[in-house]
N, C-alpha and C positions, 0 to 999 in steps of 0.2 A: 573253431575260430569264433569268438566271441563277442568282440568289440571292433568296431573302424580301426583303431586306431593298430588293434592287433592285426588285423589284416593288410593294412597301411604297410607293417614294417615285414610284414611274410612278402608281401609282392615286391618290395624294396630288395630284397633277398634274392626274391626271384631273378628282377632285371638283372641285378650286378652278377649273376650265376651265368642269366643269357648271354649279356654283353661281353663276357669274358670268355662265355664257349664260343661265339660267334669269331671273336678275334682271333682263336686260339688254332679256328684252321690254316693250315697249310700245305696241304694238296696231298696228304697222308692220312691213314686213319687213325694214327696215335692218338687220339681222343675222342674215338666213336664211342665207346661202351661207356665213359662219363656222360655225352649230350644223349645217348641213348637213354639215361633213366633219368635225364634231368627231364626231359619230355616227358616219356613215359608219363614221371611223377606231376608232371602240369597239366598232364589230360586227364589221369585221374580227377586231380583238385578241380578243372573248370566243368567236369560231368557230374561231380558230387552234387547232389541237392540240398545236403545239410550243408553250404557254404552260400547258399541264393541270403539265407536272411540277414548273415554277413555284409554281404558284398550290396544289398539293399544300402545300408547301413554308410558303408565306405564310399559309394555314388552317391547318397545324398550330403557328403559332408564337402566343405569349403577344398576347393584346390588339388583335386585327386585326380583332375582329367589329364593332365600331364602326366601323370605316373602311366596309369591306360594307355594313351598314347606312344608310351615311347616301351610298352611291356608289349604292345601289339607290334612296333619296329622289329624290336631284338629277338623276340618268339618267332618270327616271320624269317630274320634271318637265318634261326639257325632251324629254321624246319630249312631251308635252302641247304644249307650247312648239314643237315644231317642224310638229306636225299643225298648229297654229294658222298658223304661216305656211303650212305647203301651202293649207287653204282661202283664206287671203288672196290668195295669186297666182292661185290658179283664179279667184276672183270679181274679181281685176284683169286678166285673160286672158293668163296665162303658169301652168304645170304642167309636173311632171315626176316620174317614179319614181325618182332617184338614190340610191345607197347604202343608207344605212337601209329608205327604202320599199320602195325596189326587192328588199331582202331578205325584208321583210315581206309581202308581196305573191305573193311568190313559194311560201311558204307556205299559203295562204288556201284554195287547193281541197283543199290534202288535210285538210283541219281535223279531219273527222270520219270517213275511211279508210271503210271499207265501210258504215257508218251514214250517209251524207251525205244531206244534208236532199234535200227533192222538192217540187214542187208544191204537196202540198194538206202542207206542211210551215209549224210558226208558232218561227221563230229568233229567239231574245232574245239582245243584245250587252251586257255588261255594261263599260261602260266603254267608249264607242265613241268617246268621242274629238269632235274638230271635222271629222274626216275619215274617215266612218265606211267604209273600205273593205270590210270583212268582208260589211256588210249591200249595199253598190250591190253587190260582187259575188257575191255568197250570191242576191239577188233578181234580176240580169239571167242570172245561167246555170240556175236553179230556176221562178224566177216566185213562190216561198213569202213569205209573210205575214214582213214582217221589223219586229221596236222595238232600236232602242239605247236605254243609260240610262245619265246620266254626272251625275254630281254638277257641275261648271263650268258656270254662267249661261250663257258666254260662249261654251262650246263646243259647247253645246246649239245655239244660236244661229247661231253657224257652220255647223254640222252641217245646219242645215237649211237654208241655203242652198245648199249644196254637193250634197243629195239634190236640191234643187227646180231645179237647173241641170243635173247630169249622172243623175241617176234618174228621168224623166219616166216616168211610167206604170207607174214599179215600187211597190209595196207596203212603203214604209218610213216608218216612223215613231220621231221621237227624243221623249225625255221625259227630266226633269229626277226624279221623284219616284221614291224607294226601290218596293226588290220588292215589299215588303209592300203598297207600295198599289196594285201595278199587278193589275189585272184578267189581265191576259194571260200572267201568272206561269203561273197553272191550266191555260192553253192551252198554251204550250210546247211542243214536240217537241224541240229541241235549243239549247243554252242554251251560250255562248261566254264565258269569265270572260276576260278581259284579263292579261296577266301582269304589268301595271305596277299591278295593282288589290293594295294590301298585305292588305287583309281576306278576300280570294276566298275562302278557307277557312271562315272563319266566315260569309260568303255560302252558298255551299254547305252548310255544316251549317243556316241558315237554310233555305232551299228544301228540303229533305226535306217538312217538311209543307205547303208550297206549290205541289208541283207534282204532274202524274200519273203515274203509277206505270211509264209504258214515257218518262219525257225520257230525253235522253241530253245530257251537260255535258261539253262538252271547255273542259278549265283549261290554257291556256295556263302555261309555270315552265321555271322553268332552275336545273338544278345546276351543281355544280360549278364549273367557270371562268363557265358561262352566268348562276352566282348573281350575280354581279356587276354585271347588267345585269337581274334577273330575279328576282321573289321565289319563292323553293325550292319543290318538293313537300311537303308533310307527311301525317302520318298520318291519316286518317279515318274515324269510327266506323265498326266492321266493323258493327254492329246499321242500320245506315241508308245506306253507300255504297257500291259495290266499285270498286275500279279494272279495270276491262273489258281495255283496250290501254294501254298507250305506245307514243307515236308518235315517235321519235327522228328529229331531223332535224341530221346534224350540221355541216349549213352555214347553216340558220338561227339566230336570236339567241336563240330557243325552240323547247322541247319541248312536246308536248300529252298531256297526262294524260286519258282518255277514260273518266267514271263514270257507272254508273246504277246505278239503286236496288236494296235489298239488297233479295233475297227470301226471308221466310222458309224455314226449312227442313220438309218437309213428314211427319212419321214414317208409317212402314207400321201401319196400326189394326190 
């Protein structure tokens, strides 16, 4: 890809591909193996590195941020959308990690780098999805107390079929209800914000006064070319967070930003 202008009209390509798969569910997988390679194919192109001077290119020109904006909506969708057929074929007895997954997955131990959870560890997922991979594998390699929490009925729903078939005897629990109401905010040790979640920041600025003072929050985000499939890093309150690490992975489809709480600064009396 050579020009803005040609990259302009590939990602214009793209939305109207997502917006059309995303609609095109209906509580069947008639149309898993089509959203399966349209992903696939969009995580390749946002981990390509010869597409960064491109995409340089198409960011700095007049009126593109709308496009961005609404390619990280329908992408986000139908990563929803397509968790929802992986649980379906597991609970009709066919699975598999292909493309997407397979990239995401691949990811998932190093989540939290030299902080990684432990045994007597309590992991919250935010945005777990209908297939909450993070938590069956965070719980069968840990054995730690694990909740997802996802605003979808539906994928709550799924989610917990999918724990109660392949997590037998693991420690996971899914919930439909914000942080605020959950009990186990307070307990937390390490806290997973999803990178398809658009609010995770104001999340995060919420949990400050919800949680104990040693969590540790790895926020999933993608810049750059990764924005495209990924909502960005931003800034946040130096009085309440710090960013510890960055975890660059430059063959997955995200980065992990790894924060915990600011500590005062202590003067000499």
């Amino acid at each position: 890809m050579d020009t803005a202008t040609g990259l302009t009209d590939l990602l214009r390509t793209y939305l109207r591909r997502f917006t059309s798969a995303a609609n095109a569910y209906d509580g069947s997988i008639r149309h898993a193996g089509a959203l399966e390679e349209l992903l696939a194919d969009y995580s390749r192109f946002v981990t390509n590195p010869g597409n960064e001077a491109s995409f340089r290119l198409f960011a700095a020109a007049a009126e593109t941020g709308e496009v961005v904006e609404q390619l990280r909506t329908q992408s986000a969708r139908c990563v929803a959308v397509i968790e929802k057929y992986r649980a379906l074929r597991l609970l009709e007895g066919t699975a598999g990690a292909q493309g997407y997954f397979a990239n995401i997955e691949s990811c998932i131990t190093e989540e939290f780098g030299a902080v990684a959870p432990r045994k007597d560890s309590k992991v919250l997922l935010v945005g777990s999805g209908s297939f909450p991979m993070t938590l069956l594998n965070v719980a069968a390699l840990t054995g730690a107390s694990t909740l997802g929490i996802h605003i979808d009925a539906e994928s709550i729903d799924l989610g917990r079929r999918v724990v109660a078939q392949l997590g037998e005897g693991l420690d996971i629990a899914l919930d439909g209800r914000s942080i605020h109401e959950l009990d186990f905010i307070a307990e937390a040790t390490h806290i997973v914000i999803s990178s398809t979640v658009s609010v995770k920041y104001e999340l995060l600025h919420q949990m400050h006064g919800l949680t104990r003072e040693d969590v540790v929050v790895a926020m999933r985000f993608g810049d750059g070319l990764k924005s495209l499939f990924n909502y960005p890093m931003q800034e946040v309150d130096p009085a309440l967070w710090r960013l510890a690490e960055t975890i660059r992975r430059p063959e997955q489809v995200f980065d992990i930003a790894l924060y915990v709480k600011q500590r005062p600064s202590r003067k000499d009396v």
